[in-house]
Backbone as a printed PyTorch tensor [residue, N CA C, xyz], in Angstrom:
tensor([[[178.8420, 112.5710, 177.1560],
         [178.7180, 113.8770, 176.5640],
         [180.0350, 114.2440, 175.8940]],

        [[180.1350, 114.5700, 175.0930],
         [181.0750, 115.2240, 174.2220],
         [181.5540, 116.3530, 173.7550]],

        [[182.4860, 116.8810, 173.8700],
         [182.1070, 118.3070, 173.5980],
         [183.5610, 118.4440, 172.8770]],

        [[183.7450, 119.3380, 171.7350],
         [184.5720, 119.6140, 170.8240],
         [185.4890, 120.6520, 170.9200]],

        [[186.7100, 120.7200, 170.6240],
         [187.8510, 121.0980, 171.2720],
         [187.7960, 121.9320, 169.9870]],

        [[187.7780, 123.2500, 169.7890],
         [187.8960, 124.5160, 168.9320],
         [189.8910, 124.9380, 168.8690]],

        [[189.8940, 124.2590, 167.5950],
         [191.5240, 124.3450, 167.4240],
         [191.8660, 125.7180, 166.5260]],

        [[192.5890, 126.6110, 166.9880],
         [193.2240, 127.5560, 166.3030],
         [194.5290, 127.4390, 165.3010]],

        [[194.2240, 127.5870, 163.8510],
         [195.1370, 127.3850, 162.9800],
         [196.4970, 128.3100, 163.3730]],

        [[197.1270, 127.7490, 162.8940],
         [198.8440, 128.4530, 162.8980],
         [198.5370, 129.4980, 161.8050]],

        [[198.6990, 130.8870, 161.5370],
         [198.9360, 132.2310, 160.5240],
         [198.4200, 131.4860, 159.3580]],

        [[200.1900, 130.7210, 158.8870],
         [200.2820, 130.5000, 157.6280],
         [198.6500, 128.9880, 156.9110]],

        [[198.9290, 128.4620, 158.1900],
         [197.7110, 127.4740, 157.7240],
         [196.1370, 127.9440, 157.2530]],

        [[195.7470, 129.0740, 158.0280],
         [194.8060, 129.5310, 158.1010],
         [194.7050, 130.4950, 156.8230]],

        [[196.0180, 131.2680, 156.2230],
         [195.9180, 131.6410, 154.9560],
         [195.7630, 130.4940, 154.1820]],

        [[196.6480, 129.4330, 154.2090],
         [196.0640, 128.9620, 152.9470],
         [195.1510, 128.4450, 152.8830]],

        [[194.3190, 127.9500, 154.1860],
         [192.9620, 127.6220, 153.7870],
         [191.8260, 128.7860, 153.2550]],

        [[192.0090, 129.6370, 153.5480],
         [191.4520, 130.7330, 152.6490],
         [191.7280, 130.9420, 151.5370]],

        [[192.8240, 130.7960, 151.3330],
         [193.1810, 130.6670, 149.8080],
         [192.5100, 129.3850, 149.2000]],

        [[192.5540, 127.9510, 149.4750],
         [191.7580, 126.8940, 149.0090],
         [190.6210, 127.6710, 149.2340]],

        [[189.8010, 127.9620, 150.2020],
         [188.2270, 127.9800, 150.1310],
         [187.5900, 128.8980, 149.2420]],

        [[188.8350, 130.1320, 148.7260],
         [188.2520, 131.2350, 147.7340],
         [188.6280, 130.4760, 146.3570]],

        [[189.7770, 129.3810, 146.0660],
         [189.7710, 128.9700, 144.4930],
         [188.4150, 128.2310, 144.6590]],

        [[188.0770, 127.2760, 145.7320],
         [187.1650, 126.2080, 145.9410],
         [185.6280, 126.7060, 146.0130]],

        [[185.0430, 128.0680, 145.6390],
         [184.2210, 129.3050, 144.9780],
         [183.8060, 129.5240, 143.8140]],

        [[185.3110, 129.1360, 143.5300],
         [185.3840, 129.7580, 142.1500],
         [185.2790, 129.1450, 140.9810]],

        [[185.7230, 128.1800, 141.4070],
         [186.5760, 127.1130, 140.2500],
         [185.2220, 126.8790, 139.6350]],

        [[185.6470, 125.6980, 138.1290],
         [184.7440, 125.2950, 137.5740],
         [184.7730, 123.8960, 138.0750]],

        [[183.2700, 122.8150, 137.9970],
         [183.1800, 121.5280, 138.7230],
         [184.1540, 120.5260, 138.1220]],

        [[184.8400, 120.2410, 139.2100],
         [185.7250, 118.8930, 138.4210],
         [186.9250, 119.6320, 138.2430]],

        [[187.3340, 120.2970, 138.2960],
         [188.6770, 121.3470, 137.9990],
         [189.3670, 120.5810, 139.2420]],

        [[190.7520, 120.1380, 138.8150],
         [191.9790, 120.1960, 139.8440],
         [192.2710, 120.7730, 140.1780]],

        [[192.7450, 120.9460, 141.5040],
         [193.9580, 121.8480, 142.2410],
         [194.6830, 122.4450, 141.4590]],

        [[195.0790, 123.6900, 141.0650],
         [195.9990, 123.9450, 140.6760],
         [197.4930, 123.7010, 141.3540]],

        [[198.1970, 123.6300, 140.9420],
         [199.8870, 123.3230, 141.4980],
         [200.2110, 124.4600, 142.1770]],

        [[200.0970, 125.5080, 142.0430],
         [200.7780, 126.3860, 143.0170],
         [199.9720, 126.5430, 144.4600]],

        [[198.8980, 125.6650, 144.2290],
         [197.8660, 125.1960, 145.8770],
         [198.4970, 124.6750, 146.0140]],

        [[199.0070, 123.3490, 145.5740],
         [199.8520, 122.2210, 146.0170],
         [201.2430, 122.5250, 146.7270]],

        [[201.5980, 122.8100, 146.2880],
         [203.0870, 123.4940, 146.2260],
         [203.0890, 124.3220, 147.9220]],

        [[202.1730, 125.2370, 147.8670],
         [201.9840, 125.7470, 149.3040],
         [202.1730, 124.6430, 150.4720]],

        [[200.5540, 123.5720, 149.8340],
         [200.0470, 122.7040, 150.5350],
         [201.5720, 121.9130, 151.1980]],

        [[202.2530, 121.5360, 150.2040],
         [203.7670, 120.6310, 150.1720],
         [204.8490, 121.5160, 151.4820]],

        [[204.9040, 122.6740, 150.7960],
         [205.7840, 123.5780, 152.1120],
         [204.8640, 123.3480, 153.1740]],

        [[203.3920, 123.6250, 153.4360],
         [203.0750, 123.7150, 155.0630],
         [203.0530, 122.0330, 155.5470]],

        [[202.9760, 121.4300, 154.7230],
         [203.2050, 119.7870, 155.3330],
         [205.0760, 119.7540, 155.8440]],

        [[205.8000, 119.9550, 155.1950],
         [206.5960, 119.5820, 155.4350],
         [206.7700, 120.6460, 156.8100]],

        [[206.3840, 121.2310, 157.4250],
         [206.3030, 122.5580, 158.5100],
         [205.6260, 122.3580, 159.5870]],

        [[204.4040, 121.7980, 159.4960],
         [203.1320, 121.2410, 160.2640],
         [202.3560, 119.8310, 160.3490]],

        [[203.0430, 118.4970, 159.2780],
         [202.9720, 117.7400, 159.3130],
         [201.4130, 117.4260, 158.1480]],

        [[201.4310, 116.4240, 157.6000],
         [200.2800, 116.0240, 156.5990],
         [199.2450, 116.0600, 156.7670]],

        [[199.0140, 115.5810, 158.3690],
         [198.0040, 114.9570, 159.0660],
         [197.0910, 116.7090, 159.2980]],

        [[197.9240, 117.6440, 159.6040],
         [196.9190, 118.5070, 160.1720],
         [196.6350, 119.7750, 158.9650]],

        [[197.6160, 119.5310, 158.1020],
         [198.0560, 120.1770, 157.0570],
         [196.2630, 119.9300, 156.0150]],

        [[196.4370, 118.4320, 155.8810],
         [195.3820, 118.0350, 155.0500],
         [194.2250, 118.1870, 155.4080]],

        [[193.5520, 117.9720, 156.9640],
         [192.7830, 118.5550, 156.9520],
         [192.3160, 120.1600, 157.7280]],

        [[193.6710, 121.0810, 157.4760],
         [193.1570, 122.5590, 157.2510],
         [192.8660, 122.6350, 156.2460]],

        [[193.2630, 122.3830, 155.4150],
         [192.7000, 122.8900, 153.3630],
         [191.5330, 121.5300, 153.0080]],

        [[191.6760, 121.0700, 154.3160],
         [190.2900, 119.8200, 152.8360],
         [191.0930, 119.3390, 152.0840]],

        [[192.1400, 118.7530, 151.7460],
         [192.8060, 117.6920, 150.9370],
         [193.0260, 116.6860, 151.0370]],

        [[193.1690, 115.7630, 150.2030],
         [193.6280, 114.5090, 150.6970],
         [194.3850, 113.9570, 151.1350]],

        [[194.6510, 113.9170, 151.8320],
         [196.0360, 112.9810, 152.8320],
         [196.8870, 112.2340, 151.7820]],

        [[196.4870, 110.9730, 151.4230],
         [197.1250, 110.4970, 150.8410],
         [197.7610, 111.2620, 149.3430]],

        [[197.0530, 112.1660, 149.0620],
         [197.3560, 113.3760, 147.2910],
         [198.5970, 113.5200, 148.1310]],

        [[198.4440, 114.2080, 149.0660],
         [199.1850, 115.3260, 150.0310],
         [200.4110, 114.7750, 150.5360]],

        [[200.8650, 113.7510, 150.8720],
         [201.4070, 112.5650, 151.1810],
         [202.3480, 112.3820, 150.1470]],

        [[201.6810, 111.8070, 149.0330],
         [202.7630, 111.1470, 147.9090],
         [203.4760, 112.6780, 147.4380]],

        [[202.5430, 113.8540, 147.4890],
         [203.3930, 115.0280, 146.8200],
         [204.9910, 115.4060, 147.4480]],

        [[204.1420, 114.8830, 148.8070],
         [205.7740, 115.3870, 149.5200],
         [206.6470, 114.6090, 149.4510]],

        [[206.5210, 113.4240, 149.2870],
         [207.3810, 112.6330, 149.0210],
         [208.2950, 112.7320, 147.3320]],

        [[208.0010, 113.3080, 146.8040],
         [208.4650, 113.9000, 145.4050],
         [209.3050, 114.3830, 145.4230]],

        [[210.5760, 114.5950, 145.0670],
         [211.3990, 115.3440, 144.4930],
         [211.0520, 116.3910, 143.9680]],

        [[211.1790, 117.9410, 144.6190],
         [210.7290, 118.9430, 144.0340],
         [211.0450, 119.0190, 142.9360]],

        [[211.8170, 118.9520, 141.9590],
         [212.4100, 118.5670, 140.7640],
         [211.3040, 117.9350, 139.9570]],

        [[210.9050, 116.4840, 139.9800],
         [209.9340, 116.0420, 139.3340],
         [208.7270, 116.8300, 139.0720]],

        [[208.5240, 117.4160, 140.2780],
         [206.8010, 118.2320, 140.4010],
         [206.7770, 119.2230, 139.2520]],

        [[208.1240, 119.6550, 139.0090],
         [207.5780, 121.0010, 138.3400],
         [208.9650, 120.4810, 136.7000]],

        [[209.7880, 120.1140, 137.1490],
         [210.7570, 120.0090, 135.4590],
         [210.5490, 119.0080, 134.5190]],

        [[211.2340, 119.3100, 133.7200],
         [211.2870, 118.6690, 132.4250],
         [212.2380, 117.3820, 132.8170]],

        [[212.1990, 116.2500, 132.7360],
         [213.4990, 115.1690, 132.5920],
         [214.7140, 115.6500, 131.5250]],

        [[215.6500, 115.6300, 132.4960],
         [217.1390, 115.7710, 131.3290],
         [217.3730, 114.9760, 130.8490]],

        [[217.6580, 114.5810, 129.4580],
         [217.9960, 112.9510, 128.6750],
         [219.4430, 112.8760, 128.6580]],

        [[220.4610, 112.1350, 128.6540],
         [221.4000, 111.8580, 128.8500],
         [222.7070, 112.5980, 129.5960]],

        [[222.1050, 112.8540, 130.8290],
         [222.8200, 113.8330, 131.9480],
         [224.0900, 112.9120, 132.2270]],

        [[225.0600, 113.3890, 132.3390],
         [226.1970, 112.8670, 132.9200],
         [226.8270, 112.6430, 133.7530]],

        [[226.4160, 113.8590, 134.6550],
         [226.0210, 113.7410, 136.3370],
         [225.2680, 113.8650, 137.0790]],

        [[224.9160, 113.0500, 138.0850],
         [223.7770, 112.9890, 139.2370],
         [224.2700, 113.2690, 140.6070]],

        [[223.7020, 114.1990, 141.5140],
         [224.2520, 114.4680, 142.2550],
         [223.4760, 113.5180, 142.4350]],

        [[223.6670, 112.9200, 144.1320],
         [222.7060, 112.1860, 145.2840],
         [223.1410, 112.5200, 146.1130]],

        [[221.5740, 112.5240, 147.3910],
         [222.0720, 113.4420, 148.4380],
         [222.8840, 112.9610, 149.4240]],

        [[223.1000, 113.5430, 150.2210],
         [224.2330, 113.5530, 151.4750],
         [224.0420, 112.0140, 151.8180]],

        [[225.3050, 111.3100, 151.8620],
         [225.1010, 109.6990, 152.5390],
         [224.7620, 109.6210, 153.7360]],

        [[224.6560, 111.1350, 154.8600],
         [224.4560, 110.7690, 156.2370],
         [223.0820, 110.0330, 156.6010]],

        [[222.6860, 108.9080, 156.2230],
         [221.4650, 108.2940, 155.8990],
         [220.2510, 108.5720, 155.7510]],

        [[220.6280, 109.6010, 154.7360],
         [219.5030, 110.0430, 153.3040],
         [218.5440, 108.7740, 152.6890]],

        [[217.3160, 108.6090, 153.2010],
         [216.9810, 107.6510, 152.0590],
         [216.0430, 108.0440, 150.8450]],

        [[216.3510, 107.6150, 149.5480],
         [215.9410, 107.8490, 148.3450],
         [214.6640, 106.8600, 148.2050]],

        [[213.3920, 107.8800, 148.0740],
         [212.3080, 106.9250, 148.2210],
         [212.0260, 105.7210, 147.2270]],

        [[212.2750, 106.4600, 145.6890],
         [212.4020, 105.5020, 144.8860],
         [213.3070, 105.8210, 143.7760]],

        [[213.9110, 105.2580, 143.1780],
         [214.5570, 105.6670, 141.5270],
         [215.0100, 104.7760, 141.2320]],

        [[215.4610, 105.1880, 139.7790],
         [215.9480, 104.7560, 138.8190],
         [217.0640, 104.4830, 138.1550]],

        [[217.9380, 103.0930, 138.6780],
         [219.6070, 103.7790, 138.3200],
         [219.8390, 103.0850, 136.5660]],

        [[220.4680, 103.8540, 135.9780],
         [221.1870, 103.3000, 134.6000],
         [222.4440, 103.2580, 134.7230]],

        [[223.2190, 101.9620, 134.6280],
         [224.8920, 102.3050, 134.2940],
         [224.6490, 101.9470, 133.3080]],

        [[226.3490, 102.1180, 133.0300],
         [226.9080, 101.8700, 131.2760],
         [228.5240, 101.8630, 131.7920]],

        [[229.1570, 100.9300, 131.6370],
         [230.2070, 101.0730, 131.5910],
         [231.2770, 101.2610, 130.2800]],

        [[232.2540, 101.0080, 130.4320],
         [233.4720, 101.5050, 128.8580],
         [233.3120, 100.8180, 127.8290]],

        [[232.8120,  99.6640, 128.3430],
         [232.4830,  98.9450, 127.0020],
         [230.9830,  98.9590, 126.1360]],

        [[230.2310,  99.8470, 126.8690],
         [228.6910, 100.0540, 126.2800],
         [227.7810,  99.2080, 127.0370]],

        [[227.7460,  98.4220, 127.6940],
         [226.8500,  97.4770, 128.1340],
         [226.0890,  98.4010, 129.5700]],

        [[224.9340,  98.2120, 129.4150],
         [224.4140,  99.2180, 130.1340],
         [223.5220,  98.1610, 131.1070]],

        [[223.3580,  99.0530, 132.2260],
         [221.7940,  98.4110, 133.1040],
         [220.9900,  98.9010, 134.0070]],

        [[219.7500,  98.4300, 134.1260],
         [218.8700,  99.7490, 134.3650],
         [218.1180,  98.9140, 136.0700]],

        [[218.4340,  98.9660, 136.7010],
         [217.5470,  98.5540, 138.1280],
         [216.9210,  99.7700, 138.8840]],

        [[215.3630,  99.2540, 139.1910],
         [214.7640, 100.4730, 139.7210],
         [215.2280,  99.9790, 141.2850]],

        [[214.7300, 100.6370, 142.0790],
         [214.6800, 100.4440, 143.8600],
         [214.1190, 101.6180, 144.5290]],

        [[213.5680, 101.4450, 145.7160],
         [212.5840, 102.1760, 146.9250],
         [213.3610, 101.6380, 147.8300]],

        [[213.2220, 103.0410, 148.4260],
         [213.6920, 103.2900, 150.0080],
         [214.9070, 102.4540, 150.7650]],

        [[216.1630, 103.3040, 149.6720],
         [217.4030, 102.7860, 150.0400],
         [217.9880, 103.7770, 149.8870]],

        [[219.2420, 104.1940, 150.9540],
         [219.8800, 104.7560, 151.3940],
         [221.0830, 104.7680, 149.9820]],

        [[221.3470, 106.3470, 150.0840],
         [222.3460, 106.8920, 149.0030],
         [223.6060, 106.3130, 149.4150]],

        [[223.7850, 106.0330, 150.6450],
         [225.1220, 105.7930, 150.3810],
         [225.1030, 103.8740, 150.2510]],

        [[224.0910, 102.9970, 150.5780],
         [224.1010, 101.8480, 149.9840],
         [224.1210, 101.9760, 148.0550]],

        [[223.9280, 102.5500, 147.6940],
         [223.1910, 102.6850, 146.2390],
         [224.7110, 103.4120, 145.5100]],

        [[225.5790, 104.0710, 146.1080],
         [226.4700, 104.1570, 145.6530],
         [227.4810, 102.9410, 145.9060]],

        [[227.5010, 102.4630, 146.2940],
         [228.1880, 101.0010, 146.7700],
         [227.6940,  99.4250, 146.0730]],

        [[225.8970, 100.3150, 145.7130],
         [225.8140,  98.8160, 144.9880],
         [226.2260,  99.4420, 143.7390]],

        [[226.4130, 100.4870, 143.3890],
         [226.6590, 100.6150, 141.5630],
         [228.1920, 100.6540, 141.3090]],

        [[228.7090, 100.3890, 142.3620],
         [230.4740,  99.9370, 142.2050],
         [230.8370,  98.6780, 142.1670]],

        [[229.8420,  97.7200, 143.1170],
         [229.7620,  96.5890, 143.1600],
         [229.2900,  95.7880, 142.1220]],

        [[228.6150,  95.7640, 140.9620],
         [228.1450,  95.6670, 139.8780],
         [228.7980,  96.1500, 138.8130]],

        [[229.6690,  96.7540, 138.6520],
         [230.5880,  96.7870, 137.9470],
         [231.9380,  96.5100, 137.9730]],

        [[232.2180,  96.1070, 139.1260],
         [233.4410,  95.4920, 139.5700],
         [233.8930,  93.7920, 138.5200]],

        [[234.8850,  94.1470, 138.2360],
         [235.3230,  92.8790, 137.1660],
         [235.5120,  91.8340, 138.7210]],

        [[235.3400,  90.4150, 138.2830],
         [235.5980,  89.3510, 139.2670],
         [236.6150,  88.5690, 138.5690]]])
């Protein structure tokens, strides 16, 4: 026999599933999420975890998942084209899920290596190491 365990949402979870279930009313068929669902969705994951996050609103885990893993930055800006400085975060073993490094050193010669899930402060060490004259 089985019998089902009646879970009480946390405040904020329980608003936003009301909030999903009144756009999810409304909307027209086939319409995406709007981003500022997401965006909620992203703060209560990172608060309450994916797993329970995704299914209070009916979302997908995995949508829900890769969002948080995003750089709030990406989700919502424009790319800067030839920025001159990059911060990266704190070396206390920060890891950077994925990016994109470009050098260029004094003489123009440039190079572009992508990488996932390496630590800022390895990644500052390999882009010294790679430019180091031998």
């Amino acid at each position: 026999m089985r019998t089902s365990k009646t879970r009480v949402l946390p405040a904020r979870l329980a608003a936003a599933r009301r909030r999903v279930e009144r756009w999810r009313r409304t909307r027209k068929i086939g319409a995406r999420i709007p981003e500022s669902l997401w965006t909620q969705a992203v703060k209560l994951a990172e608060a309450y975890g994916v797993s329970a996050t995704s299914q209070a609103l009916a979302v997908d885990y995995y949508s829900l998942k890769k969002r948080l893993g995003e750089p709030q930055s990406s989700r919502s800006a424009t790319p800067v084209s030839g920025a001159a400085f990059v911060e990266l975060p704190s070396p206390m073993r920060s890891v950077i899920p994925e990016c994109i490094v470009e050098l260029e050193n004094a003489e123009g010669a440039k190079m572009r290596i992508q990488l996932g899930g390496i630590e800022a402060s390895h990644l500052a060490a390999l882009g010294r190491s790679l430019w180091r004259a031998e």
